[in-house]
N, C-alpha and C positions, 0 to 999 in steps of 0.2 A: 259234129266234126271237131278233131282235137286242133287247138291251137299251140304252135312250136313260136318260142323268139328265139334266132340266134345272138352270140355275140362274137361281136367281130367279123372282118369282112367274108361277104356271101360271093363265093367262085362257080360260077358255070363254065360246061364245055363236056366235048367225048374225049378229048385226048390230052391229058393231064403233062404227059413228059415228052421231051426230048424239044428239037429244034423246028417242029411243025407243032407244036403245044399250042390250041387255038380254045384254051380259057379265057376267057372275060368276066368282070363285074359286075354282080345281079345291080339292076335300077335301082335305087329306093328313095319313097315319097313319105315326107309328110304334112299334112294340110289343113286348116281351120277352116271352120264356114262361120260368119259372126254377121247379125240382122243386127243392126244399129239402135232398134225397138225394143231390144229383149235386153235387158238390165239387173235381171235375178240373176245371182250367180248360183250355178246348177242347173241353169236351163240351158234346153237343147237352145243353140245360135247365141247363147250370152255373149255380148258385145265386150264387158267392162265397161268401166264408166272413168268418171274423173279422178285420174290418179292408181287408175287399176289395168290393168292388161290382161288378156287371154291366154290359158296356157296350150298349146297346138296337142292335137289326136288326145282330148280330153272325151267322154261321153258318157252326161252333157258337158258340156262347158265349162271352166271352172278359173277362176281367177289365178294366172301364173306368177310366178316370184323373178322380177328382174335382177341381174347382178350386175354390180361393177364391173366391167373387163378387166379381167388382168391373169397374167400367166404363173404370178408370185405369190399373191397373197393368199393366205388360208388364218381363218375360215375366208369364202370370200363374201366381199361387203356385197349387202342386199342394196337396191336402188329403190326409190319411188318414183314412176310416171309423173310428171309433170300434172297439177293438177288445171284443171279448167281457169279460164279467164272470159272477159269482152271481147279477146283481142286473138286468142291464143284456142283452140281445143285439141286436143291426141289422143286416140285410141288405139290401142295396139295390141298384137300376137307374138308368143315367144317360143320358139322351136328350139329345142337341145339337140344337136348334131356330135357323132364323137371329133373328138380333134382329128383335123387334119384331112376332111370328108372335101373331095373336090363336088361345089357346086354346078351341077349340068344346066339346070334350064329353074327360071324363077316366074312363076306364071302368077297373074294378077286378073280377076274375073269379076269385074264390076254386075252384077246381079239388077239392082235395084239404087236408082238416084237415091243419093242421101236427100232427106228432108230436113225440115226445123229453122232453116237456117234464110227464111224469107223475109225477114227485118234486117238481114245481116246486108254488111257490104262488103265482098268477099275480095281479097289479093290474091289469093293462092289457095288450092286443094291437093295436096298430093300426097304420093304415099311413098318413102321411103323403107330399104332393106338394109340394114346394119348388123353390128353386135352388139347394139344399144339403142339407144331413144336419140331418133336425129331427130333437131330441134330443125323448125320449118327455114328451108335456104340453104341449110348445112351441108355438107359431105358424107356420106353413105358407103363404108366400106363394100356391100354388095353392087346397090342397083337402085334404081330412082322408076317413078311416072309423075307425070301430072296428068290430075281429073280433068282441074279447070282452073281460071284465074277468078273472072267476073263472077261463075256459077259453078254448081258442083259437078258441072263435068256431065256425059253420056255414056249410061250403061254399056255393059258389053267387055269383051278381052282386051286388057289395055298391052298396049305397046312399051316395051321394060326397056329400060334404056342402061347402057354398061360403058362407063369410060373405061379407058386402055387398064387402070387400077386397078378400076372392078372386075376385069376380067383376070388378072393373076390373083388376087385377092382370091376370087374362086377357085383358084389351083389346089388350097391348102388351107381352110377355115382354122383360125388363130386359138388359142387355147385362152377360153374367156373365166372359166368357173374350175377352181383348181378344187380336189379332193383328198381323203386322206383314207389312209386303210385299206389301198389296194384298188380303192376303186377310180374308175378310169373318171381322167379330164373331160370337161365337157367343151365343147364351144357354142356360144348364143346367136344367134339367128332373131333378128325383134324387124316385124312390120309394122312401122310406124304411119299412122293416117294421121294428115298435118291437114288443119283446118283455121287458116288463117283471114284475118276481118276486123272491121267493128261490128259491134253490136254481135257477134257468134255468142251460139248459145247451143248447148248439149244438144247431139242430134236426135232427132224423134225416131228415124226408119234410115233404110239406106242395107244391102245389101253386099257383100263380098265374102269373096273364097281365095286364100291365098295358099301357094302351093311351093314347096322346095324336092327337086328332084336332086339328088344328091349319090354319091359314091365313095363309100368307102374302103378307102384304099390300104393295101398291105404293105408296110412297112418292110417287111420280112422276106419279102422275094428278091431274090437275083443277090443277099446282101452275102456276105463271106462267112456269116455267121449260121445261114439258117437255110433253108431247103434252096434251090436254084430254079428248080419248074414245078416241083410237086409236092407234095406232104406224104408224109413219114408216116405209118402204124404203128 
């Protein structure tokens, strides 16, 4: 079976023109699956480790490159994960989304209780949605859960929670990785798992799938410049 990628946004619909034009934007997802256990990078559910993140629709798995946010700078500056401590651990996923992609729906699918962490005395488990590495407590231009405070939390689909911010925030994902030579902007998407304590210590198992439904949008319609309902041959 052949495989097509398009680029740029995907239009469905029967009736392209006029004032009954009832086109809409194709869905599109992209998602990690990462077992807390599996620490090779190149293997299928690679987690990363201390100071490494995941890069999303890798297969297997593979260690992704963090960036600084920003809409100016080129090249743009590379970041490093935060690395392990007693007190401190992150692991994380990073999805490239084109600018300007309205966020639909942010699903979080706890699989399998994280382990390792039975010496530890735990504050906080949660998982933050950013354009970056949110440090544990922080602010989260997407979207937030918590697992647990005392323990790591019960498997299962967790409840994503969106202040009034994160919901226009979703309107129009920011341009975090600028490019050169024509090729298009990126913006960064990072699930950060915030594992805070004393005594924490690198997880042994622990199971999740995280998912970004997303839509990107056309610039180009309805503007003075360019098609009003349909496209041109």
């Amino acid at each position: 079976m052949a495989r097509s990628t398009f680029e740029g946004p995907v239009l469905q619909g029967d009736n392209r023109f006029g004032p009954l034009r009832n086109v809409g934007y194709s869905d599109l997802v992209q998602d990690a699956y990462i077992d807390l256990s599996v620490t090779t990078n190149g293997t299928a559910g690679y987690s990363g480790g201390s100071g490494q993140y995941v890069i999303a629709n890798s297969i297997p798995n593979l260690q992704g490159q963090l960036y600084t946010p920003s809409s100016t700078a080129f090249p743009a500056t590379t970041a490093t994960p935060p690395a392990d401590t007693s007190t401190q651990v992150y692991r994380g996923v990073i999805m490239y989304l084109p600018v300007g992609s309205q966020i639909n729906d942010i699903i979080i699918d706890y699989l399998s209780a994280i382990t390792g962490e039975s010496g530890a005395t735990l504050s906080d488990v949660s998982i933050y949605v950013s354009n970056a590495t949110t440090a544990a407590a922080g602010t989260p231009v997407y979207a937030s859960t918590q697992l647990g405070t005392s323990t790591v939390g019960t498997a299962g689909r967790k409840t994503v929670s969106y202040s009034a911010t994160n919901l226009i925030n979703m309107l129009a994902t920011t341009t975090d990785i600028v490019q050169a030579n024509g090729q298009p902007n990126l913006s960064q998407v990072v699930f950060t798992l915030s594992i805070t304590g004393t005594t924490v210590a690198a997880p042994t198992g622990g199971k999740f799938n995280f998912t970004v439904r997303y839509t990107q949008l056309d610039g180009n319609i309805g503007t003075t410049t360019a098609y009003p309902y349909g496209n041109f041959d």
